[in-house]
C-alpha angles and dihedrals in degrees: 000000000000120000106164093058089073088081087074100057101101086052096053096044092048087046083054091050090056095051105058081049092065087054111044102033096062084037093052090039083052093050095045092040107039092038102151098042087039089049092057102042081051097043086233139122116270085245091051083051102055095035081062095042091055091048089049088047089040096045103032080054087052103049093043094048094032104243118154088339109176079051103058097039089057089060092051092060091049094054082050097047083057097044090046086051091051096046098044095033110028099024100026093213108164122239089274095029119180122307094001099298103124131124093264092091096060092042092054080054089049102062096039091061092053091057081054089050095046096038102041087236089277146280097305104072132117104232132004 
């Protein structure tokens, strides 16, 4: 309907990538920094804990620079794929949860990082 839009893609696609940066890097620094009060709000180990807070640093970085991009983004949707199993089959919170506080969220995060997986995040990337 709108050609002339396509232009815009790698934008667009640049403008997705940062921000699941901007959601996954404080969350991964939290996560790294705050390791024993962030282990008990998850129901994890405190090692468990780190070791996720430096994939969400090292991935979110690399979605937002572009560096290794398909890659990083792989491992955001497996960090999904185990925040959205905690939420439906530990906590069985439903899919809107209270207070917002549902698994549709994560699965929003979910499929943004796969665009990035099946598009590369775009041309505009540093390296692929």
């Amino acid at each position: 309907m709108f050609p002339q839009l396509f232009q815009f893609v790698d934008l667009g696609l640049l403008l997705l990538r940062l921000m699941i940066a901007v959601v996954f890097v404080p969350s991964g620094w939290s996560h790294v920094t705050k390791s024993e009060e962030r282990s008990k709000s998850i129901g994890m180990s405190k090692g468990f804990t780190v070791f996720l807070g430096g994939v969400e640093l090292a991935a979110g970085l690399g979605v937002a620079f572009g560096l290794c991009t398909q890659l990083a983004a792989m491992g955001l949707i497996l960090v999904m794929f185990g925040a959205i199993e905690k939420k439906i089959f530990v906590w069985h919170i439903g899919f809107w949860g209270e207070k917002a506080e549902g698994w549709h969220y994560d699965l929003m995060l979910l499929v943004m990082s796969l665009v990035v997986v099946v598009t590369n995040g775009g041309r505009w990337v540093l390296w692929k």
